[in-house]
C-alpha positions as CSV (number, residue, x, y, z in Angstrom):
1,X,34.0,-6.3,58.0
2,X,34.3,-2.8,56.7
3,X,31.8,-1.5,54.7
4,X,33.0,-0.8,50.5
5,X,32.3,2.6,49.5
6,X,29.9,3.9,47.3
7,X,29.0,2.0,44.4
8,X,29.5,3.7,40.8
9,X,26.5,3.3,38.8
10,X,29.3,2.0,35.7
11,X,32.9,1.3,35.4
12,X,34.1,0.5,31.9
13,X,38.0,-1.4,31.4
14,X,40.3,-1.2,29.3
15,X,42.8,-4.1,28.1
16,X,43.2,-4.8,24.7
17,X,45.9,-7.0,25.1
18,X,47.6,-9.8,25.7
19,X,45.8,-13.7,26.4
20,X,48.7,-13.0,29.9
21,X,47.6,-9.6,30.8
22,X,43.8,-10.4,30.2
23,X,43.7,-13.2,32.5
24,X,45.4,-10.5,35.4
25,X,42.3,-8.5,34.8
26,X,40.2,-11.1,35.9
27,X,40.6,-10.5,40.3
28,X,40.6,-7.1,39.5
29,X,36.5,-8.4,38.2
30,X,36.0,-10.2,40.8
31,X,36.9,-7.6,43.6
32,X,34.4,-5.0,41.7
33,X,31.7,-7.3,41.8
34,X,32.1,-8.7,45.0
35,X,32.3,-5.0,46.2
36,X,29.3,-3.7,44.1
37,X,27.3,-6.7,43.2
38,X,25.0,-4.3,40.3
39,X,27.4,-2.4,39.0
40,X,27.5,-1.8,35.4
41,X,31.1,-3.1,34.1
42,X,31.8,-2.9,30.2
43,X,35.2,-4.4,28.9
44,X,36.6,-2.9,26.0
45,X,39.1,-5.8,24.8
46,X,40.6,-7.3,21.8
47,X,39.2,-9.8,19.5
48,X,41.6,-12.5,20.1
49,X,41.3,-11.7,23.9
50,X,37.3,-12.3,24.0
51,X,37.4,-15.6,22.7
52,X,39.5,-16.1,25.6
53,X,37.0,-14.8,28.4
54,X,33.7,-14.6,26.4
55,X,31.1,-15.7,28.5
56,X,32.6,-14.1,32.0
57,X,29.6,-13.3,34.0
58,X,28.3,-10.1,34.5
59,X,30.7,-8.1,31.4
60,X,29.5,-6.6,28.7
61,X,32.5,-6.9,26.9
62,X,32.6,-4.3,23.4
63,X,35.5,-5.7,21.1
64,X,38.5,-3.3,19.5
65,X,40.2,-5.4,16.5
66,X,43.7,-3.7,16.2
67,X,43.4,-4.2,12.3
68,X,40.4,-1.6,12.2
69,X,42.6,1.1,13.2
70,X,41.0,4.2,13.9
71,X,37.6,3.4,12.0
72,X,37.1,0.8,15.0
73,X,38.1,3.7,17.2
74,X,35.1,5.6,15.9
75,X,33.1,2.4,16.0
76,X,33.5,1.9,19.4
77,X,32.6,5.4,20.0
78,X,28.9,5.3,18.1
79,X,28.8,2.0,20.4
80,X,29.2,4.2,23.2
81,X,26.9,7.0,22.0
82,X,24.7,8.6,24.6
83,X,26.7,6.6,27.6
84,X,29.1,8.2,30.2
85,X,31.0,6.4,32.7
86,X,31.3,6.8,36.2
87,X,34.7,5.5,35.8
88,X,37.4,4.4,33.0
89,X,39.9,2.1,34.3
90,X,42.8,2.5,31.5
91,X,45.1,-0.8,31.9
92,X,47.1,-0.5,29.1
93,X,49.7,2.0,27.9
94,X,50.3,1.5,24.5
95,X,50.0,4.0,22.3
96,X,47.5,2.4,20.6
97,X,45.3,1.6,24.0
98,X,46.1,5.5,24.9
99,X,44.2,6.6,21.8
100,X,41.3,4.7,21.6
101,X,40.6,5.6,25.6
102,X,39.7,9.1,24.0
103,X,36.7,7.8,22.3
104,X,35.1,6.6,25.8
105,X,33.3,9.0,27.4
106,X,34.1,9.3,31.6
107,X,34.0,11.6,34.5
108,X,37.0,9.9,36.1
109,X,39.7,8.3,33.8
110,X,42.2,6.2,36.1
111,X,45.8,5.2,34.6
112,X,49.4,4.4,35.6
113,X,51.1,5.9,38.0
114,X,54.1,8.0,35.9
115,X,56.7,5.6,36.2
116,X,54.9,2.8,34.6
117,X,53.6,5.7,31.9
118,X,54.5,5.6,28.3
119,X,53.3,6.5,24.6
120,X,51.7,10.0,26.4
121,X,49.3,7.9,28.9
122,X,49.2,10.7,31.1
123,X,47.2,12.9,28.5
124,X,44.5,10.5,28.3
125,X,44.2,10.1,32.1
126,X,43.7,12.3,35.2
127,X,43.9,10.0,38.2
128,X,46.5,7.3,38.7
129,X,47.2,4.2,40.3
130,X,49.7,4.5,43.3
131,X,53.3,4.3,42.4
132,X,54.7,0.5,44.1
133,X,57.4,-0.4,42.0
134,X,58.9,-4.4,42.5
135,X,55.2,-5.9,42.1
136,X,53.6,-8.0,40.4
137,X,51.9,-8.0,37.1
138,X,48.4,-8.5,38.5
139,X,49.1,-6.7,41.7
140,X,49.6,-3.4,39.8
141,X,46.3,-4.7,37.7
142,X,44.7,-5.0,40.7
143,X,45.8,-1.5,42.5
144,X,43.3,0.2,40.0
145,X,40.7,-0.3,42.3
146,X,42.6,1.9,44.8
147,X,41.5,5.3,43.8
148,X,37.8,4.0,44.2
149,X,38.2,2.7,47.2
150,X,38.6,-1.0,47.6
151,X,41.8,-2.8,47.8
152,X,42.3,-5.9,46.1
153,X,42.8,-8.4,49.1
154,X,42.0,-11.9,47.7
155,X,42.6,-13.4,43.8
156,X,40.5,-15.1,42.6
157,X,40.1,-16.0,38.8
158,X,36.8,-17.4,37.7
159,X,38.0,-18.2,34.2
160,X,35.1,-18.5,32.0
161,X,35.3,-22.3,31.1
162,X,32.4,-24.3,29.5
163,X,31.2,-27.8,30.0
164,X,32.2,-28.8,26.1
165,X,35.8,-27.5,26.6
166,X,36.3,-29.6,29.7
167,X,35.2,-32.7,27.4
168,X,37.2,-32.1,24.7
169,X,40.2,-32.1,26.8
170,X,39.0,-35.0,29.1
171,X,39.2,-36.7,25.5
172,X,42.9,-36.0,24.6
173,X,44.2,-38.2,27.2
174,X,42.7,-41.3,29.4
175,X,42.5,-40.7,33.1
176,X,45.0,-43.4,33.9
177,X,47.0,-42.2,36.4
178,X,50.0,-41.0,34.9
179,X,50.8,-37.3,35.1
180,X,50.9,-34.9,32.4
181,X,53.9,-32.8,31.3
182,X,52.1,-30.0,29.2
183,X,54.8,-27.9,26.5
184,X,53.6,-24.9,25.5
185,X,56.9,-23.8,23.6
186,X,56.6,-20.4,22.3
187,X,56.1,-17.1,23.8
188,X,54.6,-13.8,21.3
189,X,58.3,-12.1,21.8
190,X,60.5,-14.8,20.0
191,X,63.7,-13.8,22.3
192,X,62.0,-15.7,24.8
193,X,61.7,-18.5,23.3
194,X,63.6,-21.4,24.5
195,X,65.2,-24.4,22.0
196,X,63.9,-27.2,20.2
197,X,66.6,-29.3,21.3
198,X,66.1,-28.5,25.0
199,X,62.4,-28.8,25.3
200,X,63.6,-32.5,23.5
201,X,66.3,-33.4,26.6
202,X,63.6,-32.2,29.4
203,X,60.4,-34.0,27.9
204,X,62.4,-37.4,27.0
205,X,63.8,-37.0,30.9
206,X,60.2,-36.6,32.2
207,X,58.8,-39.5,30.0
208,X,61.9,-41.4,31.7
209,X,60.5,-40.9,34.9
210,X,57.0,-42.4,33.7
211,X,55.2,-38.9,32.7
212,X,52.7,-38.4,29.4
213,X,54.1,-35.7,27.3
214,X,51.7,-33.7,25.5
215,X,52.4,-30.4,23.1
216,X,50.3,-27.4,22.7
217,X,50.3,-24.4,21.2
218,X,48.6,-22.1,18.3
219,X,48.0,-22.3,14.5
220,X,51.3,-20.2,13.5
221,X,53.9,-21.1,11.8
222,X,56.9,-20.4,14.2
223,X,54.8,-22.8,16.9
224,X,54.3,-25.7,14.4
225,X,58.1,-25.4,12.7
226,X,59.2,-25.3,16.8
227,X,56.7,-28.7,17.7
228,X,58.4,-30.3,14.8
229,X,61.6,-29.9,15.7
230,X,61.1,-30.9,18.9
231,X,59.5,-34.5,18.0
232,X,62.0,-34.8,15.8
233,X,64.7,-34.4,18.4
234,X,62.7,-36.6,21.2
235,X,63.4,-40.5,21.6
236,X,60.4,-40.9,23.6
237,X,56.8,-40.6,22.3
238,X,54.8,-37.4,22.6
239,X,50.8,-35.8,21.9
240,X,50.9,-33.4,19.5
241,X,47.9,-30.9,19.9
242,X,49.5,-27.8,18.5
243,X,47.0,-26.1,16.5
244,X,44.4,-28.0,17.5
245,X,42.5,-26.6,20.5
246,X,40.3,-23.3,20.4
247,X,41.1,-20.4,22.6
248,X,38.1,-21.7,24.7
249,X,39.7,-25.4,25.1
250,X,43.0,-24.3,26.2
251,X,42.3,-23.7,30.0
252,X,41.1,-27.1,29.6
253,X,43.5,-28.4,28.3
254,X,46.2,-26.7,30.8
255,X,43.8,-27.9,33.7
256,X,44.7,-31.3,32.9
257,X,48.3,-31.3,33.0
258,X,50.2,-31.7,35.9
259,X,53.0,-29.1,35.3
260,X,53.2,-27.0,32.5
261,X,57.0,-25.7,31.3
262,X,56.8,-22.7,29.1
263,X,58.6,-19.3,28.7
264,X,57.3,-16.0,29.7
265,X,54.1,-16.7,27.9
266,X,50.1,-16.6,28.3
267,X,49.3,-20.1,28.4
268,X,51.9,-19.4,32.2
269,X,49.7,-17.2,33.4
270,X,46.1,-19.0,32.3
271,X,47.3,-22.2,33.6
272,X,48.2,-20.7,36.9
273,X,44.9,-19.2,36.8
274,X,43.4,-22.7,36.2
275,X,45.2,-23.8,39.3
276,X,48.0,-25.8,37.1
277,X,51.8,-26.0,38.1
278,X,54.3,-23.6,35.7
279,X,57.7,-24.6,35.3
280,X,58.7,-21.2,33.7
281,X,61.6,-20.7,31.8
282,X,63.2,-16.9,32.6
283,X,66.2,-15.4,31.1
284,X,64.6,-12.3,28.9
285,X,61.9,-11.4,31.9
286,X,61.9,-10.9,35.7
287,X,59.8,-13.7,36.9
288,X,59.1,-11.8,40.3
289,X,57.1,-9.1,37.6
290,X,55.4,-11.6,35.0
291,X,56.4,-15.1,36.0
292,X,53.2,-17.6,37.7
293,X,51.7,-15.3,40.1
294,X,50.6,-18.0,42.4
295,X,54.1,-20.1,43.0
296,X,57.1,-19.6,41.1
297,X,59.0,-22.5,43.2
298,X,59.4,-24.5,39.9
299,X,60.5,-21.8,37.8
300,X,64.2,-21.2,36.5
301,X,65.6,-17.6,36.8
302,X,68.2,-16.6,35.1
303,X,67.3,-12.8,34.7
304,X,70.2,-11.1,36.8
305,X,72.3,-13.8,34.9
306,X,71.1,-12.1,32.0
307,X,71.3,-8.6,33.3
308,X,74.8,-8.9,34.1
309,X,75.7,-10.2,30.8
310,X,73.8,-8.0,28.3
311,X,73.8,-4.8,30.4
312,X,76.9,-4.8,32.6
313,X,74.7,-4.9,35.9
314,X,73.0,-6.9,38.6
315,X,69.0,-7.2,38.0
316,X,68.6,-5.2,41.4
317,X,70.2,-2.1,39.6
318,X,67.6,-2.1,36.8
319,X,64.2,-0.1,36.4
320,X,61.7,-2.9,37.4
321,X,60.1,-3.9,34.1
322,X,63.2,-4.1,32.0
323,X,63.2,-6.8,29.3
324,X,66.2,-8.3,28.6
325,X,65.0,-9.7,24.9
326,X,68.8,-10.5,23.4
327,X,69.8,-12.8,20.8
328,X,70.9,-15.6,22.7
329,X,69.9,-14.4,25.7
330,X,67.6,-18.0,26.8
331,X,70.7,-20.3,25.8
332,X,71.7,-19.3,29.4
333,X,68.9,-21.5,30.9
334,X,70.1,-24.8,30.3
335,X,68.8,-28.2,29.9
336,X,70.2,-29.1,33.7
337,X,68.2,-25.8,35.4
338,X,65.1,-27.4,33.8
339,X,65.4,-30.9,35.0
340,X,65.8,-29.5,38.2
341,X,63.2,-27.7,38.5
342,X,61.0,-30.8,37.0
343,X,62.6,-32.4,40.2
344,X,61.8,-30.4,42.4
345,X,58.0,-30.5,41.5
346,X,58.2,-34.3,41.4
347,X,59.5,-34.3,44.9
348,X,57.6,-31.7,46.7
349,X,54.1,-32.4,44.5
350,X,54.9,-36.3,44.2
């Protein structure tokens, strides 16, 4: 086994943002540490994002609430005072992520290669990550390591979860045999969103086949108004938990269930990080980019679909990336594409 190269003394990272993106940090951690066992590794993420991972070994993490604007910019400097890094690895390219890597001091500052650049990234950087367009989320994530020499060969996760979150979600449901069918409905871009309606005629088909449904989702009001109208629309009984679990209990909580169905969302990409099914639902994003990194088998694609309708071409002649985030655009996957895809997990998973 070759040999990793020198150790810096102290890598800091930075992603603000989103719960999705946050949780395709994580191999990117655990390829560091396995690398450099004492390095130094500070975090600088948002607020809503450390409740997620607090408690991740061996991260200092230094929180950046968006609302603070550029007093939390300074903030986060005078936290910093007296520190330099041997390395800033600058994950995000928001404009808003761009200016707040000023106020960290570092020798080397590592950033997108120029086709993923926006918002002026490449002022704020002065080494980048190689250029490999048609990959994955995390894989790009996970090329930062690159230009210190280590490639990212292995994902592995290690989502911080404690004992009392894995109780309260043992307590949600008995252990009595019969599968779960987790809906998390709403995605943070609303265009992705799927329909009340829908979710209704695929979670009354997977209670006809002898499956618990069970609803999740946060405290806003777009996620409660969408639960409602979909136990409203059911014939079959459901859980409602939307609202109800913390940020710490919902890895938990997606552990549990045997196949989650969402749309392009975070709770896809921590429940595949838990090791839980995801019956994605794509129409306004590429699933090959952000769909379940580990197996998309049960997810329903209907990006070129999409492509070809709202821009006049096939997905293949698009810049890798592009959203498709159209009015209308998810009424082309349909209630059929996501019974199917239910099938096909209940007959290859059983």
């Amino acid at each position: 086994m070759a040999q990793p190269p020198p150790a810096p003394r102290s890598i800091c990272l930075l992603r603000l943002s989103a719960l999705g993106d946050v949780t395709h940090v994580l191999p990117l951690v655990a390829t560091l540490r396995d690398a450099w066992p004492d390095i130094a590794l500070t975090w600088v993420i948002g607020k809503g994002e450390h409740r997620l991972l607090e408690g991740l070994s061996g991260i200092e993490f230094l929180v950046y609430d968006k609302k603070t604007g550029l007093a939390g910019m300074r903030a986060v400097r005078r936290a910093l005072a007296g520190r330099r890094f041997d390395a800033l690895l600058q994950m995000q390219v928001a404009a808003r992520a761009n200016l707040l890597s000023a106020f960290v001091p570092a020798r080397r500052r590592i950033g997108y290669d120029r086709s993923r650049s926006k918002d002026l990234h490449g002022l704020f950087v002065n080494e980048r990550i190689p250029d490999r367009p048609g990959i994955h989320v995390l894989d790009a994530i996970g090329s930062f390591c690159e230009p210190l020499g280590l490639r990212q060969d292995r994902v592995r996760w290690d989502m911080p979860v404690p004992a009392e979150a894995r109780e309260w979600a043992r307590a949600q449901w008995p252990d009595d045999g019969v599968p779960a069918l987790l809906v998390s409905p709403c995605s943070s871009h609303q265009r992705r969103n799927w329909y009340a309606d829908r979710y209704a005629a695929l979670a009354d088909h997977a209670a006809a086949r002898g499956w618990r449904v069970v609803l999740c989702g946060g405290r806003s009001q777009l996620e409660r108004d969408t639960t409602d109208a979909i136990l409203a629309a059911m014939t079959a009984p459901a859980l409602d938990l939307v609202g109800k679990d913390t940020l710490k209990q919902l890895p938990a909580l997606l552990e549990r269930a045997a196949l989650l169905v969402t749309p392009d969302s975070g709770p896809m990409h921590i429940a595949n990080a838990m090791g839980t099914k995801v019956l994605g639902l794509h129409a306004a994003s590429n699933p090959a980019r952000s769909g379940p990194y580990s197996d998309r088998r049960y997810c329903v694609d209907r990006y070129d679909d999409a492509a070809r309708k709202y821009l006049g071409r096939p997905a293949a002649e698009l810049k890798w990336g592009t959203k498709i985030e159209f009015d209308g655009v998810m009424e082309l996957v349909t209630v059929d594409d996501a019974i199917a895809a239910f099938e096909r997990y209940r007959a290859e998973q059983g």
